[in-house]
Backbone as a printed PyTorch tensor [residue, N CA C, xyz], in Angstrom:
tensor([[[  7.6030, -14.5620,   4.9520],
         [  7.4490, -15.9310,   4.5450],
         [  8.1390, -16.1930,   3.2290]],

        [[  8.0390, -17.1380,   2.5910],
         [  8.8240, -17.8670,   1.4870],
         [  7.9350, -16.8110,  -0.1210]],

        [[  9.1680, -16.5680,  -0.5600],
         [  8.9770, -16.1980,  -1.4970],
         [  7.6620, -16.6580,  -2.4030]],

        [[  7.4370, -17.6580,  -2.6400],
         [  6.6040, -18.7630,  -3.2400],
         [  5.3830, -18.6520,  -2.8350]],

        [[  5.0880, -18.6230,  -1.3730],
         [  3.6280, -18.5710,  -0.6160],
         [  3.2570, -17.1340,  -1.3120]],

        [[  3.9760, -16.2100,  -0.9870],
         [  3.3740, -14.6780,  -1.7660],
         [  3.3440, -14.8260,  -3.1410]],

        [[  3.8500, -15.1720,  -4.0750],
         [  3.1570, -15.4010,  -5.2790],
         [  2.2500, -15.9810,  -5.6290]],

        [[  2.2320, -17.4260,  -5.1180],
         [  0.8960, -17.9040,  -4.9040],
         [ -0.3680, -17.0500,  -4.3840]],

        [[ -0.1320, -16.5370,  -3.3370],
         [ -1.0290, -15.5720,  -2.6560],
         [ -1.7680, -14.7860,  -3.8210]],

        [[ -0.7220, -13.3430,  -4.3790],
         [ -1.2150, -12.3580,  -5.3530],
         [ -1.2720, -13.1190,  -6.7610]],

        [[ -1.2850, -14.4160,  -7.3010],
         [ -1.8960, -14.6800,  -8.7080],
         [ -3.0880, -14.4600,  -8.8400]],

        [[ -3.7400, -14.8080,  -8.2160],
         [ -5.6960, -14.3800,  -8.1730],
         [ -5.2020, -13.0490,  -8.9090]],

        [[ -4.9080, -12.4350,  -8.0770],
         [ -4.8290, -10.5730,  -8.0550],
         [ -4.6490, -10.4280,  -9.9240]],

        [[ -3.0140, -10.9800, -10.0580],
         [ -2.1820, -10.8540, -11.1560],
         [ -3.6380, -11.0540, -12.6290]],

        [[ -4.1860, -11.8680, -12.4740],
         [ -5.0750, -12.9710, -13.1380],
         [ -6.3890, -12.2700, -13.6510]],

        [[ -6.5250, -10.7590, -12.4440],
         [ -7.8420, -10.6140, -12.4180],
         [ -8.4150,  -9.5370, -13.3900]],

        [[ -7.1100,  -9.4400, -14.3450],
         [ -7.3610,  -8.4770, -15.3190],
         [ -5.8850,  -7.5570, -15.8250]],

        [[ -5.8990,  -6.8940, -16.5480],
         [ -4.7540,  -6.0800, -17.1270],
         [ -4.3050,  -4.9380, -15.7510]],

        [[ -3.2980,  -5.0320, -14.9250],
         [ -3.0110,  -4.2130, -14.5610],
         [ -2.0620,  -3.0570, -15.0220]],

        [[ -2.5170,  -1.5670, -14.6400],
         [ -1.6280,  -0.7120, -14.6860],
         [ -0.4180,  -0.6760, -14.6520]],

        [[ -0.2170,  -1.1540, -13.5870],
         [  1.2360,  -1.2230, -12.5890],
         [  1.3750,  -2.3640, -11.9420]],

        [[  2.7620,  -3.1320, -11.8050],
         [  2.6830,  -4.4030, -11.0000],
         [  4.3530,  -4.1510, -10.4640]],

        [[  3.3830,  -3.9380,  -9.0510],
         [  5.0470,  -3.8510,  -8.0010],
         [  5.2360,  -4.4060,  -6.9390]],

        [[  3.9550,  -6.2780,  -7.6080],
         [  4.3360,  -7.2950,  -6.4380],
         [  5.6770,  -7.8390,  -7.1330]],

        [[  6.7100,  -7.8010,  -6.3470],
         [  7.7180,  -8.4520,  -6.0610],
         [  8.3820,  -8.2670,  -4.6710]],

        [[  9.6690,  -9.2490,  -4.6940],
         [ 10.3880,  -9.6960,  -3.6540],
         [ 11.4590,  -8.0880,  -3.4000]],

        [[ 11.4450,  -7.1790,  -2.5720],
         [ 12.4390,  -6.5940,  -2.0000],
         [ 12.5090,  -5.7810,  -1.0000]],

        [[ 13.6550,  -5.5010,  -0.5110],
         [ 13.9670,  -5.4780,   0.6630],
         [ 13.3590,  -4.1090,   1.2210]],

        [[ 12.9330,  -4.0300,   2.5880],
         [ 11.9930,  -2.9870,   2.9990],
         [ 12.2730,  -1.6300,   2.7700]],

        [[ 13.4190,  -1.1320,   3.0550],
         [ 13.8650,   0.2820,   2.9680],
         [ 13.3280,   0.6800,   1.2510]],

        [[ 13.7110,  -0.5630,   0.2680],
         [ 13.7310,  -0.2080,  -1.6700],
         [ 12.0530,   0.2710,  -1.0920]],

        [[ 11.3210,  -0.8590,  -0.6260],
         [  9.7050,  -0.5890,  -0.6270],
         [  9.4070,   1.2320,  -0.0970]],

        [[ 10.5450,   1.6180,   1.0610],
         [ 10.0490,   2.9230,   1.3630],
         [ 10.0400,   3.9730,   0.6780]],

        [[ 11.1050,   3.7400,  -0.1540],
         [ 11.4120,   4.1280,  -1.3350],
         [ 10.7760,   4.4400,  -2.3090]],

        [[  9.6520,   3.9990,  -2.4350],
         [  9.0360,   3.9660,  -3.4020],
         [  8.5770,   5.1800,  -3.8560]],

        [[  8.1120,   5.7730,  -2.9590],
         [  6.7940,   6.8630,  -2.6020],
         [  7.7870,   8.2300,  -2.4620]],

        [[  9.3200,   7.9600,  -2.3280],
         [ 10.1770,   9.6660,  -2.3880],
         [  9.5390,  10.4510,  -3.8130]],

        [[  9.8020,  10.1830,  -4.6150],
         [  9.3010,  10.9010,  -5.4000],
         [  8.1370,  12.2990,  -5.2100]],

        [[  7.2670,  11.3100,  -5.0430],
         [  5.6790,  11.5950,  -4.0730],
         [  5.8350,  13.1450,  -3.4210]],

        [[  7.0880,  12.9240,  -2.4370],
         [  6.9420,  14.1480,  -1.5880],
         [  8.4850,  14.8050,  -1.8060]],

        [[  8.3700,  15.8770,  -2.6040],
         [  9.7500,  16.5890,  -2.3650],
         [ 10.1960,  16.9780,  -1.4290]],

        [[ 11.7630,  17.1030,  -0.9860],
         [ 12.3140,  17.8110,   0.3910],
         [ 11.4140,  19.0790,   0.4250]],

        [[ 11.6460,  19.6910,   1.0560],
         [ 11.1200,  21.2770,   1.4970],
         [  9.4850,  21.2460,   1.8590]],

        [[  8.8630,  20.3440,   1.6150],
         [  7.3600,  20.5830,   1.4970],
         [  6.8020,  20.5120,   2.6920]],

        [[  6.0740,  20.8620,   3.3970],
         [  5.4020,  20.1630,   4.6020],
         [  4.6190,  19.0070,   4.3080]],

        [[  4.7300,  18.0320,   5.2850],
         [  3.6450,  17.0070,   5.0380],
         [  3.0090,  16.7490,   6.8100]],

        [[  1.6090,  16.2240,   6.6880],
         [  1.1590,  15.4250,   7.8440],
         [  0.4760,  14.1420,   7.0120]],

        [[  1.6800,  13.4020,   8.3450],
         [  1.8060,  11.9470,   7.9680],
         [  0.5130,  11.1290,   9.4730]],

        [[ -0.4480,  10.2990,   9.0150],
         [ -1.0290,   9.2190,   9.8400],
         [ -0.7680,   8.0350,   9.5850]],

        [[ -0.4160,   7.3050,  10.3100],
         [ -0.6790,   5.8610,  10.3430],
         [ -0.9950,   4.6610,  11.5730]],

        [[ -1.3750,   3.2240,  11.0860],
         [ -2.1200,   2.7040,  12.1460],
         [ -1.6560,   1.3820,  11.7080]],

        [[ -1.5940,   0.1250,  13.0690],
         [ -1.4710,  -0.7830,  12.1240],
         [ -2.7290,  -1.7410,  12.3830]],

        [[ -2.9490,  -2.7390,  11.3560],
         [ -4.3440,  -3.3960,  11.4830],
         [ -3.9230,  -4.7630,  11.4250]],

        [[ -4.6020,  -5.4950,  12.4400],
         [ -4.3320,  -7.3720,  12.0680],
         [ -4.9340,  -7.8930,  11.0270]],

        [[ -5.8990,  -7.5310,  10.4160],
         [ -6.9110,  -7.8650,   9.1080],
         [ -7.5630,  -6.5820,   8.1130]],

        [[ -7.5370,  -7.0290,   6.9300],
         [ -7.9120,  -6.1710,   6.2140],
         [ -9.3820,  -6.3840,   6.1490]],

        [[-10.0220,  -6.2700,   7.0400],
         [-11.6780,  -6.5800,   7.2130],
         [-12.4780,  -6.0680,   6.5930]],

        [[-13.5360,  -5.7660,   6.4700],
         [-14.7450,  -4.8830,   6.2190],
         [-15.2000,  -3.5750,   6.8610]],

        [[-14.7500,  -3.7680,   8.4170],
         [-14.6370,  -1.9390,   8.8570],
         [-13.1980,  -1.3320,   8.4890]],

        [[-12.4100,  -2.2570,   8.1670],
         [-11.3690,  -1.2690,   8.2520],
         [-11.6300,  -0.6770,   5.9720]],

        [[-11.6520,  -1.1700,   5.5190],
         [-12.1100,  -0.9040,   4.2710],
         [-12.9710,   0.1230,   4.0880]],

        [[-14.2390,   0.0920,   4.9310],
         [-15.4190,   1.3850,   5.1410],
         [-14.4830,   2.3830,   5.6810]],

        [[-13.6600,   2.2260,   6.2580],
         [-12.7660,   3.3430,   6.7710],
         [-11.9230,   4.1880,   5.9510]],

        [[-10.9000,   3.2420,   5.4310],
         [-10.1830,   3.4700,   3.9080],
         [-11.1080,   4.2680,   3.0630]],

        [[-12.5810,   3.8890,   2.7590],
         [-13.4410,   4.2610,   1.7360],
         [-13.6740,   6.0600,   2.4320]],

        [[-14.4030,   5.8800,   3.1480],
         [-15.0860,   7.0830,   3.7480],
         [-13.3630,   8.0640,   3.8090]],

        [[-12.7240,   7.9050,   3.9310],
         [-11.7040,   8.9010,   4.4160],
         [-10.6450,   9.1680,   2.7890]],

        [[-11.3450,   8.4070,   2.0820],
         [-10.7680,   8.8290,   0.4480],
         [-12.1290,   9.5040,  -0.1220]],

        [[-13.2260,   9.6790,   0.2800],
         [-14.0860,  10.1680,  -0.3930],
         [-14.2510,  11.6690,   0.4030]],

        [[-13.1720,  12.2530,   1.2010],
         [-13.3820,  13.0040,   1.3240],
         [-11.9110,  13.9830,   1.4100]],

        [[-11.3530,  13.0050,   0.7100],
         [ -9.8350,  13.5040,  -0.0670],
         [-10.2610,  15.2020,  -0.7810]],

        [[-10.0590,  16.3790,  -0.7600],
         [ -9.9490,  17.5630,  -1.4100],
         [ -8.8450,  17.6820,  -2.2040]],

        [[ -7.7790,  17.1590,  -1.9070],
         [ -6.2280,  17.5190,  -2.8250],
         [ -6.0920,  16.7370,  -3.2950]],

        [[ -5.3640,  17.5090,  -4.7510],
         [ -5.0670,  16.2740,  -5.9870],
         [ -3.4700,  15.3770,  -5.0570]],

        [[ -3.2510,  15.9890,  -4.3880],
         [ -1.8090,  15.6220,  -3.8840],
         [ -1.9790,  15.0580,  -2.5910]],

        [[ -2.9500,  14.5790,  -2.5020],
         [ -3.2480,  13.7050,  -0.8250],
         [ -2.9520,  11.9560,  -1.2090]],

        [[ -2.8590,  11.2670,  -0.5120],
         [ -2.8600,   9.5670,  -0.7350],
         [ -2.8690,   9.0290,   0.0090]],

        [[ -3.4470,   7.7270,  -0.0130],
         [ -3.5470,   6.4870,   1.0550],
         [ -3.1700,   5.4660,   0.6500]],

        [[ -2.0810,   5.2750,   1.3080],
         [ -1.3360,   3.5540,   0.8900],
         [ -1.7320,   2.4030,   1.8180]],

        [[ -1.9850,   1.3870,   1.3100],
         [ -2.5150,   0.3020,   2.3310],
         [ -0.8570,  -0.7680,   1.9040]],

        [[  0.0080,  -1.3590,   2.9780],
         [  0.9020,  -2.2600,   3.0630],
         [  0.4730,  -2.9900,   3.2370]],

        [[  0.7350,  -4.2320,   2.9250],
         [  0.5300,  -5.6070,   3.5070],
         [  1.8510,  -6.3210,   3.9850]],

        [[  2.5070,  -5.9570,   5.3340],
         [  3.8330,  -6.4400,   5.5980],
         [  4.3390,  -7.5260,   6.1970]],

        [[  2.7670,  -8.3970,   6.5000],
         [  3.0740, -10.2070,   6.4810],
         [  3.9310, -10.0710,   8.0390]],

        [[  4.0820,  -8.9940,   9.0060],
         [  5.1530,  -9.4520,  10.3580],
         [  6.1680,  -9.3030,  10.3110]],

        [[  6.5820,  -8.9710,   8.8730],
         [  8.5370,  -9.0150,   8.3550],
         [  8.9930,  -7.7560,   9.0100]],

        [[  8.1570,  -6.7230,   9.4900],
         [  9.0980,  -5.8840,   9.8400],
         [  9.1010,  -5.5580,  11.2830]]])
C-alpha cells in the first residue's frame, strides 16, 4: 500500500516511547531479507520454521509467547513480518 497509510499505521508505535531501534521504513524486500545475514554466518547449520498468519491475533501471540519462553540458546530468534500482501 501507499507509503503514507504505513506511517500513519506505525506512529502510535513510533510515539509509544524511546525506541532502541527503528527500522520502520520504506524498502525493497530482498534489503528487508537482508537484514538478518549478519545473524547467521555461512558455514553454520541452521533449522529454519515458518508459517504464514492472516492476523496477528491473540492465539497466534500465546504462540509466539510460549515458544520464546522456551528458547535455551542465546543464538535462537523469532521474527514476526508484517508484509501487508506485497510479496
Amino acid at each position: 500500500g501507499p507509503v503514507e497509510d504505513g506511517e500513519r499505521v506505525v506512529r502510535p508505535l513510533k510515539e509509544f516511547g524511546s525506541p532502541v531501534l527503528d527500522f520502520c521504513q520504506p524498502k525493497p524486500f530482498l534489503e528487508h531479507q537482508k537484514m538478518f545475514d549478519p545473524s547467521f554466518p555461512h558455514g553454520w547449520h541452521y533449522y529454519v520454521r515458518s508459517c504464514d498468519v492472516a492476523a496477528l491475533s491473540d492465539d497466534v501471540i500465546d504462540v509466539m509467547v510460549e515458544h520464546g519462553r522456551r528458547i535455551v540458546s542465546p543464538i535462537t530468534s523469532i521474527a514476526l513480518w508484517q508484509m501487508g500482501g506485497a510479496v
